[in-house]
N, CA, C and O atoms as a Maestro MAE file, in Angstrom:
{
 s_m_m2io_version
 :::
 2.0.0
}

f_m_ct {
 s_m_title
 :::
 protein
 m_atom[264] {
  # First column is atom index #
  i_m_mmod_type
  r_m_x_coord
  r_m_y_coord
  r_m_z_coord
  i_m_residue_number
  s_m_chain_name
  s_m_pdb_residue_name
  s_m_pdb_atom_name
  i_m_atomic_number
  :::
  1 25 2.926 -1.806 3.684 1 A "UNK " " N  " 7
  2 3 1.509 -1.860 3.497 1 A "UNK " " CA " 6
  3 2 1.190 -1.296 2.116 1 A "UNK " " C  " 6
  4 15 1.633 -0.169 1.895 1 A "UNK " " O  " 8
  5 25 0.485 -1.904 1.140 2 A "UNK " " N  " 7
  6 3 0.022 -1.604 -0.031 2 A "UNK " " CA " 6
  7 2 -1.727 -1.469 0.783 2 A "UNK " " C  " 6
  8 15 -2.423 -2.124 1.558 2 A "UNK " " O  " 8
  9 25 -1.820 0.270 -0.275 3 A "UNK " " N  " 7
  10 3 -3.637 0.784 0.009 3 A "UNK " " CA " 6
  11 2 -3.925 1.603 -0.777 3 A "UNK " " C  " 6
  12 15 -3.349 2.678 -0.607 3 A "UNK " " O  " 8
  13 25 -4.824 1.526 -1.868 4 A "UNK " " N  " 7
  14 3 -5.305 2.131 -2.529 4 A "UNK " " CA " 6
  15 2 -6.316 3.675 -1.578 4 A "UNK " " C  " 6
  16 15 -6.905 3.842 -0.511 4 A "UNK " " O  " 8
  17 25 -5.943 4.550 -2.937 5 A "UNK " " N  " 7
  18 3 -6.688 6.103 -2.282 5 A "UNK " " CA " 6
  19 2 -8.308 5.989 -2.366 5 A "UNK " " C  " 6
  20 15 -9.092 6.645 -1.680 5 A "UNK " " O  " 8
  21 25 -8.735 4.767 -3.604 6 A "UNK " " N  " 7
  22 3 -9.720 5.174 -3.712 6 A "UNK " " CA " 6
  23 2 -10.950 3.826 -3.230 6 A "UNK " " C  " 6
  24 15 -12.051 3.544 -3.705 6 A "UNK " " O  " 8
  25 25 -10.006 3.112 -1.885 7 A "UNK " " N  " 7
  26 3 -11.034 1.833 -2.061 7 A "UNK " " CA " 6
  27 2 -12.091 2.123 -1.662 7 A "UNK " " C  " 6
  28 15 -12.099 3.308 -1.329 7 A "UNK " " O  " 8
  29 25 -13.173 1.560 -1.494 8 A "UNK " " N  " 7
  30 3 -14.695 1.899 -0.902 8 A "UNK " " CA " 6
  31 2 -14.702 1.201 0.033 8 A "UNK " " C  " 6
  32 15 -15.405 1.434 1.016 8 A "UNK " " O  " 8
  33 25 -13.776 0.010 -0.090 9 A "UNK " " N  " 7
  34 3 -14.248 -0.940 1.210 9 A "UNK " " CA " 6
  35 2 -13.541 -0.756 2.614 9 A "UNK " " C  " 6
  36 15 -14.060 -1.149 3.659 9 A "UNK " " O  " 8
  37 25 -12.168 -0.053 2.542 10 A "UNK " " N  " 7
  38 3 -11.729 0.346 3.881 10 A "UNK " " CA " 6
  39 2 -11.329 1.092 3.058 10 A "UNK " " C  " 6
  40 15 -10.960 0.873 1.904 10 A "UNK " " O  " 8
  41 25 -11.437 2.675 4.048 11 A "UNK " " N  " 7
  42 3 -11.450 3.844 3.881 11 A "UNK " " CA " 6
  43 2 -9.665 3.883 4.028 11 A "UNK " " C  " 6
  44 15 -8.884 3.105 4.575 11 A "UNK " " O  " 8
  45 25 -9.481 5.022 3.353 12 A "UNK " " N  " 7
  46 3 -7.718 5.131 3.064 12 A "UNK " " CA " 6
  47 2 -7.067 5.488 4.606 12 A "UNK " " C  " 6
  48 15 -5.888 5.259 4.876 12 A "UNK " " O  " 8
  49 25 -7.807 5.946 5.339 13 A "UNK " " N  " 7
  50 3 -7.323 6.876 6.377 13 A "UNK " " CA " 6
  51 2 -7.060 5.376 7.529 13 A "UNK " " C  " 6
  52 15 -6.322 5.497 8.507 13 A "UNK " " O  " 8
  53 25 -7.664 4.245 7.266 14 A "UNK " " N  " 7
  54 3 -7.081 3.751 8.441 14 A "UNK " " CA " 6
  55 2 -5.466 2.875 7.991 14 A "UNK " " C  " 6
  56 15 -4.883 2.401 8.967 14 A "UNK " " O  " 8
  57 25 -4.868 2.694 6.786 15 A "UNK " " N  " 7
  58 3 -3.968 1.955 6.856 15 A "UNK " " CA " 6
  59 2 -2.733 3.482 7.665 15 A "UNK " " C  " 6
  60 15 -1.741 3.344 8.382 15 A "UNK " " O  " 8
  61 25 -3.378 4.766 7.140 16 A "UNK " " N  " 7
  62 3 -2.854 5.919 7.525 16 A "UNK " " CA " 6
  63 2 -2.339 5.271 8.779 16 A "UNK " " C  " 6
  64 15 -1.286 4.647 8.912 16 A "UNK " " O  " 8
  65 25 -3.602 5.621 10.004 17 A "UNK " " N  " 7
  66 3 -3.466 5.307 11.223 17 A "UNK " " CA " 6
  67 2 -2.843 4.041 11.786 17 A "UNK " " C  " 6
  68 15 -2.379 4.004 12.925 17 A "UNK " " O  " 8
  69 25 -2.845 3.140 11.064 18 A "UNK " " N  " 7
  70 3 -2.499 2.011 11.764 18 A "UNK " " CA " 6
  71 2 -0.581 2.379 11.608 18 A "UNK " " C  " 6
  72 15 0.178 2.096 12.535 18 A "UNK " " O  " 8
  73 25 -0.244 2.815 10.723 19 A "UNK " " N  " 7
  74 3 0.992 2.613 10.473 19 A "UNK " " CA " 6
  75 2 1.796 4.040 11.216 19 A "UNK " " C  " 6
  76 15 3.026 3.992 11.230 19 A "UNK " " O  " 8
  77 25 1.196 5.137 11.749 20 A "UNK " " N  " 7
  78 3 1.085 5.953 12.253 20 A "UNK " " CA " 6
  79 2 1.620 5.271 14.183 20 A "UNK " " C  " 6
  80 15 2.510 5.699 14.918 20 A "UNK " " O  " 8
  81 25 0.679 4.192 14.399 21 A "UNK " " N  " 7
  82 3 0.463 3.124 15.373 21 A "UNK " " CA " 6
  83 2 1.734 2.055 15.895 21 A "UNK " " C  " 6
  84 15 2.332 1.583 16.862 21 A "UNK " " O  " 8
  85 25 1.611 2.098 14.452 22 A "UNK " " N  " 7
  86 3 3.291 0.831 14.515 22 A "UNK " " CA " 6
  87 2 4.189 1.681 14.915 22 A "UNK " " C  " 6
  88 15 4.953 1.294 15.799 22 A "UNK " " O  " 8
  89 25 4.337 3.019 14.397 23 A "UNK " " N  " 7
  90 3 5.585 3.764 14.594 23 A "UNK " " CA " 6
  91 2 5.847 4.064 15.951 23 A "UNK " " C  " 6
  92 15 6.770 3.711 16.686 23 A "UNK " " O  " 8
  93 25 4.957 4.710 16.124 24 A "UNK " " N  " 7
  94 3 4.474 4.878 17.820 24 A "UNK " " CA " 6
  95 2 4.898 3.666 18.463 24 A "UNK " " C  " 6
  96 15 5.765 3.812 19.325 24 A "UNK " " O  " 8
  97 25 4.496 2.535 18.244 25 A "UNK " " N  " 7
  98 3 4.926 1.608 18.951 25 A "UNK " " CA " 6
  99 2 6.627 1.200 18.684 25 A "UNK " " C  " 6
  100 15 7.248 0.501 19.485 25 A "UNK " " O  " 8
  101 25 7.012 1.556 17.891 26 A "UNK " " N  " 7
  102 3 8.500 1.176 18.101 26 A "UNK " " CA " 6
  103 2 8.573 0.460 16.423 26 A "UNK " " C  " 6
  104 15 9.674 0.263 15.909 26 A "UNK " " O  " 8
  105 25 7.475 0.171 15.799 27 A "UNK " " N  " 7
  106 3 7.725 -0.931 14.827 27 A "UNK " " CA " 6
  107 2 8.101 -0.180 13.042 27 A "UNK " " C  " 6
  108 15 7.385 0.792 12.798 27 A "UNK " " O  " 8
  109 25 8.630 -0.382 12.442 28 A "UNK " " N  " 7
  110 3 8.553 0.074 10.944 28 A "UNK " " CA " 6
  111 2 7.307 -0.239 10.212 28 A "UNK " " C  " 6
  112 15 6.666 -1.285 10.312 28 A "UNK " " O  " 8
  113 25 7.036 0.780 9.467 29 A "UNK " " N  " 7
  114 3 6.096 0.423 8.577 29 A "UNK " " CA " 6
  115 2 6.062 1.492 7.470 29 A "UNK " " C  " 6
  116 15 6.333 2.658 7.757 29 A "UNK " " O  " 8
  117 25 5.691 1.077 6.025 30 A "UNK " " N  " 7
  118 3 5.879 2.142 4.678 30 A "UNK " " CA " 6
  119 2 4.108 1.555 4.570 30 A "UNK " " C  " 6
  120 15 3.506 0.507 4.804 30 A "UNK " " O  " 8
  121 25 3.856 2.604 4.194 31 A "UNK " " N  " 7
  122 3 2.671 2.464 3.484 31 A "UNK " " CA " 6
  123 2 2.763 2.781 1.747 31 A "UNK " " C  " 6
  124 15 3.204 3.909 1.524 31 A "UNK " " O  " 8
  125 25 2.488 2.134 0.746 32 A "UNK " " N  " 7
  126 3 2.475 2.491 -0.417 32 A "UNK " " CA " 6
  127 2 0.688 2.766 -0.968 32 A "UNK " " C  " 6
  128 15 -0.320 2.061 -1.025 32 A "UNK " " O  " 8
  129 25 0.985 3.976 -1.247 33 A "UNK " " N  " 7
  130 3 -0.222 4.292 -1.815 33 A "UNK " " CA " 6
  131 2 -0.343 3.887 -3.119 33 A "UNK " " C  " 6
  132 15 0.721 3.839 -3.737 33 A "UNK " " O  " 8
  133 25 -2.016 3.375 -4.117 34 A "UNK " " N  " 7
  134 3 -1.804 3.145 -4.988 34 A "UNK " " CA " 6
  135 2 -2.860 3.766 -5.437 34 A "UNK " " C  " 6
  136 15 -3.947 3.199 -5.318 34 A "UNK " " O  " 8
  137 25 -2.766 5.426 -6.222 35 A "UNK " " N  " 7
  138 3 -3.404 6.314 -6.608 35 A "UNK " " CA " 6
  139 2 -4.678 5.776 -7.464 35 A "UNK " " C  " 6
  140 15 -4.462 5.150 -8.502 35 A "UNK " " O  " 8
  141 25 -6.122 6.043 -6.985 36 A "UNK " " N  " 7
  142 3 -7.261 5.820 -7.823 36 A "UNK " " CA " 6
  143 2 -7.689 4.529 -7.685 36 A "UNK " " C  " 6
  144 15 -8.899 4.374 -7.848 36 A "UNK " " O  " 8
  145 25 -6.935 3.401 -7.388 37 A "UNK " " N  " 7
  146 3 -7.326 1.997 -7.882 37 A "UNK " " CA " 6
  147 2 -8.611 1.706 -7.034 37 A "UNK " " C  " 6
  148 15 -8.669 2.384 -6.008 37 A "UNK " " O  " 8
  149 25 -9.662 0.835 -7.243 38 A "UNK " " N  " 7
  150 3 -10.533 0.063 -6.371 38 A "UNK " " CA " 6
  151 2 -9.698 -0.707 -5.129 38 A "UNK " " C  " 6
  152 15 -8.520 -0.868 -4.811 38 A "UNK " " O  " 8
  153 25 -10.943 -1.062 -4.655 39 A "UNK " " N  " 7
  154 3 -10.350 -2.221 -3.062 39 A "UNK " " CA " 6
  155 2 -9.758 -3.745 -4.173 39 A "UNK " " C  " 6
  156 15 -10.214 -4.360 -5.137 39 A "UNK " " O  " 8
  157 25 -8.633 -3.797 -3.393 40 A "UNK " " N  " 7
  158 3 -8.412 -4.849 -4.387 40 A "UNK " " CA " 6
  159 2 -7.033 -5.332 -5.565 40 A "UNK " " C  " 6
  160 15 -7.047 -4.966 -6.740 40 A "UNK " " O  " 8
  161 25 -6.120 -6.037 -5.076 41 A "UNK " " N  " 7
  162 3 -5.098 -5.966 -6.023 41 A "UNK " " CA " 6
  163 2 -5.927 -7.034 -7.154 41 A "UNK " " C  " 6
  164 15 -5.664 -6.727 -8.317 41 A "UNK " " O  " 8
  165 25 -6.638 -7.927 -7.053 42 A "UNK " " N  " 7
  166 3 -7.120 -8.326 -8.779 42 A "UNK " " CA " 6
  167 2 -7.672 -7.406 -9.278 42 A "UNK " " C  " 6
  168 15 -8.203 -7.804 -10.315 42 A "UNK " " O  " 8
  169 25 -7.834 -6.460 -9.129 43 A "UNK " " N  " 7
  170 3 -8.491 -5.577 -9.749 43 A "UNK " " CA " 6
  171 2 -7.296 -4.503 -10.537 43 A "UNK " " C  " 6
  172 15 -7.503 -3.900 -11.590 43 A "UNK " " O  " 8
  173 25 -6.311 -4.467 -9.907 44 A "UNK " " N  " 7
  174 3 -5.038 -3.768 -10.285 44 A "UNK " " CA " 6
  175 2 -5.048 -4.175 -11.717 44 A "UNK " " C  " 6
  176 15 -5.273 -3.485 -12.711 44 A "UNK " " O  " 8
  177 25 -4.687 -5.744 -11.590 45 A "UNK " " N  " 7
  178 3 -3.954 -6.199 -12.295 45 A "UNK " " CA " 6
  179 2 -4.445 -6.050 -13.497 45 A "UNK " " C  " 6
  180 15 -3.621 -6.529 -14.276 45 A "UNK " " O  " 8
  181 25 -5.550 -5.550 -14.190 46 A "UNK " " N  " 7
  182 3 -5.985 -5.696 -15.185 46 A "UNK " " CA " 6
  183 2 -5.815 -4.358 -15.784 46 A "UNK " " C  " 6
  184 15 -5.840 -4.268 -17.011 46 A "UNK " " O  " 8
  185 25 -5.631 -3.223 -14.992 47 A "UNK " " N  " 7
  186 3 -5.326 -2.063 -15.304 47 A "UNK " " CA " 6
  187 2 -3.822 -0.718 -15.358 47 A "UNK " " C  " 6
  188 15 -3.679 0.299 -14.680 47 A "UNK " " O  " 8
  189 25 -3.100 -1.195 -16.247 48 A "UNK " " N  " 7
  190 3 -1.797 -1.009 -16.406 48 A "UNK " " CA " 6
  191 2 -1.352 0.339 -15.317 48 A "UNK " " C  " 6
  192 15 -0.298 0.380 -14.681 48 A "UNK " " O  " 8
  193 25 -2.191 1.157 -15.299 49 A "UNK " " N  " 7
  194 3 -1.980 2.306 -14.575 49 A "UNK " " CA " 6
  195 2 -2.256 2.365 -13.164 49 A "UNK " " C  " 6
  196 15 -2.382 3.405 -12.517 49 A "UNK " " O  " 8
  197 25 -2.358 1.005 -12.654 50 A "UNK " " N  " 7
  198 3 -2.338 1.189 -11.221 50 A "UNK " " CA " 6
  199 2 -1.349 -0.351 -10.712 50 A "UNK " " C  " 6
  200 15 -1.331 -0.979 -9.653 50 A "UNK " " O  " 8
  201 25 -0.510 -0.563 -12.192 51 A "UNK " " N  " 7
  202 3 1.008 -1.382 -11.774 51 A "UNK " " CA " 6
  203 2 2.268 -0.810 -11.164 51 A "UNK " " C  " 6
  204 15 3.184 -1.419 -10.612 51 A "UNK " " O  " 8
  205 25 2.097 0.749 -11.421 52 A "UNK " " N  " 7
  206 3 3.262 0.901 -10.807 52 A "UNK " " CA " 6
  207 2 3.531 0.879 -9.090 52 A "UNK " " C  " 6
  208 15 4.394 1.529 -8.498 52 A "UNK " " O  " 8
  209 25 2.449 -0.139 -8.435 53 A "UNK " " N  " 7
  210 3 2.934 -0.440 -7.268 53 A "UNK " " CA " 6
  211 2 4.149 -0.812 -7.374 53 A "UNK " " C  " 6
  212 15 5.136 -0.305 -6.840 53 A "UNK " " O  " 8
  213 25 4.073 -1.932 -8.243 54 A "UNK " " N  " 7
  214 3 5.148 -3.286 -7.984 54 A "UNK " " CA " 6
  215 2 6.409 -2.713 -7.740 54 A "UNK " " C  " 6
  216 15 7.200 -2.957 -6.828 54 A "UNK " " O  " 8
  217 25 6.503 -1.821 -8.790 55 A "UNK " " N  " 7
  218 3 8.241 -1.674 -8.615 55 A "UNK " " CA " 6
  219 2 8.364 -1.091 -6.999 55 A "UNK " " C  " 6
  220 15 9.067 -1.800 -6.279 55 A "UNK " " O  " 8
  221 25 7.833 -0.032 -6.437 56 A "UNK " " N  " 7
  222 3 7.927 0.391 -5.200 56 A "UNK " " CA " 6
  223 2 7.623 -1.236 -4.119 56 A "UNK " " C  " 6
  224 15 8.378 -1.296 -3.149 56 A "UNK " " O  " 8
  225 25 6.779 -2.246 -4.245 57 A "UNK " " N  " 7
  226 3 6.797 -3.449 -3.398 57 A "UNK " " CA " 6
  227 2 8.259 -4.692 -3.779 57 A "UNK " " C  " 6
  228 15 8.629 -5.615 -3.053 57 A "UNK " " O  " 8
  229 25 8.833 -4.277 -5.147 58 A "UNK " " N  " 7
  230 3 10.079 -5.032 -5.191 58 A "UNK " " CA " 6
  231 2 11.223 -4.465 -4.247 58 A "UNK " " C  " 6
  232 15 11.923 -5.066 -3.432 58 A "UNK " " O  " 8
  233 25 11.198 -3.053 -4.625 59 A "UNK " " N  " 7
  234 3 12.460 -2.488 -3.855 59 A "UNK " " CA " 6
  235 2 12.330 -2.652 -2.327 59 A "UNK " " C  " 6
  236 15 13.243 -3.080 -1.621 59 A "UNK " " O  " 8
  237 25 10.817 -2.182 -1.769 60 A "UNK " " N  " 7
  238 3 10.335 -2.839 -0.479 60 A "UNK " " CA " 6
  239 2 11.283 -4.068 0.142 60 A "UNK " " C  " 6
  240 15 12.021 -4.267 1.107 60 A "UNK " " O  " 8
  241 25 10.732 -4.834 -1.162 61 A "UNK " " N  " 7
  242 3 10.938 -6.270 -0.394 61 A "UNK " " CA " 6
  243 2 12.542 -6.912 -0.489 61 A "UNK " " C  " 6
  244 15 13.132 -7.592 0.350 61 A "UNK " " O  " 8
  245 25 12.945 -6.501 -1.637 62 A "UNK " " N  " 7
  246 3 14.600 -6.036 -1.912 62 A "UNK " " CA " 6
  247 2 15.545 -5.840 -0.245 62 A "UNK " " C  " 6
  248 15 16.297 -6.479 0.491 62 A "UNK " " O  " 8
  249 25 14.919 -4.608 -0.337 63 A "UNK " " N  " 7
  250 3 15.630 -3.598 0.750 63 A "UNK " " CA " 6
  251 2 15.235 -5.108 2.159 63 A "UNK " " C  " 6
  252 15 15.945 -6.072 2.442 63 A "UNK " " O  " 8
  253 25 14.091 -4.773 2.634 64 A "UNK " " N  " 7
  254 3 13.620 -5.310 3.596 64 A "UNK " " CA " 6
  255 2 14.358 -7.107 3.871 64 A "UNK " " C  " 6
  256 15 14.827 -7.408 4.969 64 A "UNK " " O  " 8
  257 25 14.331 -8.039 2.769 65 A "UNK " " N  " 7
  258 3 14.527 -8.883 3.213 65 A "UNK " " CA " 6
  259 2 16.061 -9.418 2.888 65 A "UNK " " C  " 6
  260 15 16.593 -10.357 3.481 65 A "UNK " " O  " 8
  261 25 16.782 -8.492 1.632 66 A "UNK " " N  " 7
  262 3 18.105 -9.324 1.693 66 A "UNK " " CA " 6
  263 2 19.366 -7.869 3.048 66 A "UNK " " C  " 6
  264 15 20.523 -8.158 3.355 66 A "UNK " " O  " 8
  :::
 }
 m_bond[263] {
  # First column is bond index #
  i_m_from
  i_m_to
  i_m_order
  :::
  1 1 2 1
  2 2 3 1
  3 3 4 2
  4 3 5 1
  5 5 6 1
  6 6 7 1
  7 7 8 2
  8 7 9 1
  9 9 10 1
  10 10 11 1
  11 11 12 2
  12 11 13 1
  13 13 14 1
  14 14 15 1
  15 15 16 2
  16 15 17 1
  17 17 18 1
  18 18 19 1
  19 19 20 2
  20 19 21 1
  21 21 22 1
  22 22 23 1
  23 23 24 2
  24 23 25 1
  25 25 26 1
  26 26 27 1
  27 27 28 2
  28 27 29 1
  29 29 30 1
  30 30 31 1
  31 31 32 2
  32 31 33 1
  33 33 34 1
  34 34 35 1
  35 35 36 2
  36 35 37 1
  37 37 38 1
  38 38 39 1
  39 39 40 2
  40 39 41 1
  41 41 42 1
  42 42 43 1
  43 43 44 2
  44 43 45 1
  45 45 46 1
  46 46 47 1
  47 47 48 2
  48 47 49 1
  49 49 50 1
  50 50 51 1
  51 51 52 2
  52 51 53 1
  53 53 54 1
  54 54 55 1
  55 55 56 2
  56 55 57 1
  57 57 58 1
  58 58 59 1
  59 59 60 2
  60 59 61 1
  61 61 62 1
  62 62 63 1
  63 63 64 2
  64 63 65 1
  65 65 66 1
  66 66 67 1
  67 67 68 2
  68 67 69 1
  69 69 70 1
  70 70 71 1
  71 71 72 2
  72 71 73 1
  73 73 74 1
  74 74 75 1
  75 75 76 2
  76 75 77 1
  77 77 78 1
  78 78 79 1
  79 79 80 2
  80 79 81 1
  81 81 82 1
  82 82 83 1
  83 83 84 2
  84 83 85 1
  85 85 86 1
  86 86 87 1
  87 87 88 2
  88 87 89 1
  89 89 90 1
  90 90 91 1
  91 91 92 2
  92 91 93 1
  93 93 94 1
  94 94 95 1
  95 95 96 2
  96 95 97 1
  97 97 98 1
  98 98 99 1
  99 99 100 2
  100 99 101 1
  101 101 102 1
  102 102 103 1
  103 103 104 2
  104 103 105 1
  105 105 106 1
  106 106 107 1
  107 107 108 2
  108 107 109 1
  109 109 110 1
  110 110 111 1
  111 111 112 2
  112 111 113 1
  113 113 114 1
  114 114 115 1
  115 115 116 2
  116 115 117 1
  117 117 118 1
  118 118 119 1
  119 119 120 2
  120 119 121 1
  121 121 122 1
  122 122 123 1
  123 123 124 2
  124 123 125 1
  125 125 126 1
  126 126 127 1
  127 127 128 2
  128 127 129 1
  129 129 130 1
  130 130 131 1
  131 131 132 2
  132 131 133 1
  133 133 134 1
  134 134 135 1
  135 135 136 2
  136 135 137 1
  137 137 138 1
  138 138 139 1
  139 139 140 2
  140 139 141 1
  141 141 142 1
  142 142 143 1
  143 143 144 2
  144 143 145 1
  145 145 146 1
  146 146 147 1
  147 147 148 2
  148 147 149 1
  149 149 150 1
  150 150 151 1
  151 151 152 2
  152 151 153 1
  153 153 154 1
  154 154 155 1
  155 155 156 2
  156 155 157 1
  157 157 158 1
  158 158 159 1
  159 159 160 2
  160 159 161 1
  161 161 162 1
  162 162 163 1
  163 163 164 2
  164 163 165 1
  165 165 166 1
  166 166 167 1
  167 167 168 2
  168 167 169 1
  169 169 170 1
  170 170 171 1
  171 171 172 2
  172 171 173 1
  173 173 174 1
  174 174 175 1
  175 175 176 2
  176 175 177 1
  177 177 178 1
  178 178 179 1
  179 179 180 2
  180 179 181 1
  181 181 182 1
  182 182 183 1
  183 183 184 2
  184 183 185 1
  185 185 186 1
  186 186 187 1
  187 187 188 2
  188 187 189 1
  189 189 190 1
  190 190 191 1
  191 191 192 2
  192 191 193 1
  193 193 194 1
  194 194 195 1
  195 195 196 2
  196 195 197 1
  197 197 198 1
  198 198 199 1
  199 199 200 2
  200 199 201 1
  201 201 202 1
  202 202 203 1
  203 203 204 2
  204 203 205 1
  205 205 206 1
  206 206 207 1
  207 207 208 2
  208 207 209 1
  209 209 210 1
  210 210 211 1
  211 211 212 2
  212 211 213 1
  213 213 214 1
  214 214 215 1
  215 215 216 2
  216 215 217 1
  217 217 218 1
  218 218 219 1
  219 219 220 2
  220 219 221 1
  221 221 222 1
  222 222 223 1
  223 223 224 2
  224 223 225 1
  225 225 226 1
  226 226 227 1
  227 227 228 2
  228 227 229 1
  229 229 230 1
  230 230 231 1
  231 231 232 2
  232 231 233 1
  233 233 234 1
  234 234 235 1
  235 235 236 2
  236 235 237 1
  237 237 238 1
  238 238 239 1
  239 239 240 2
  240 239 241 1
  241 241 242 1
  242 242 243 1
  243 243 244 2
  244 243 245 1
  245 245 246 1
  246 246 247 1
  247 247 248 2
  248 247 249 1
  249 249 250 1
  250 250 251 1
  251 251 252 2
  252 251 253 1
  253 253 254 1
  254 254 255 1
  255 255 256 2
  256 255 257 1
  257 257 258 1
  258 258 259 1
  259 259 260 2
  260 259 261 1
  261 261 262 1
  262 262 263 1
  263 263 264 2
  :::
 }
}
């Protein structure tokens, strides 16, 4: 799960809980926080300092799918 700390439009605390939820239920889940940014990965993208998701969603997806 990619979630920004600072979206306005869903509050940070529920990707918290939901993934909190999965675990509980038996399922994996990472949440990556993405410090300060708005709701919104187009909005990332224009601002160099809230890219360093990616590398943490490559290794993610690295790890996860091969």
């Amino acid at each position: 799960m990619l979630h920004s700390s600072r979206d306005e439009d869903v509050r940070y605390e529920q990707p918290l809980e939901m993934c909190e939820k999965m675990k509980a239920a038996g399922a994996h889940c990472n949440l990556i926080t993405v410090e300060g940014a708005p709701h919104g990965m187009d909005h990332w993208e224009r601002h160099p300092e809230f890219l360093r998701y990616k590398k943490a969603l490559i290794e993610w997806l690295d790890k996860t799918l091969n």
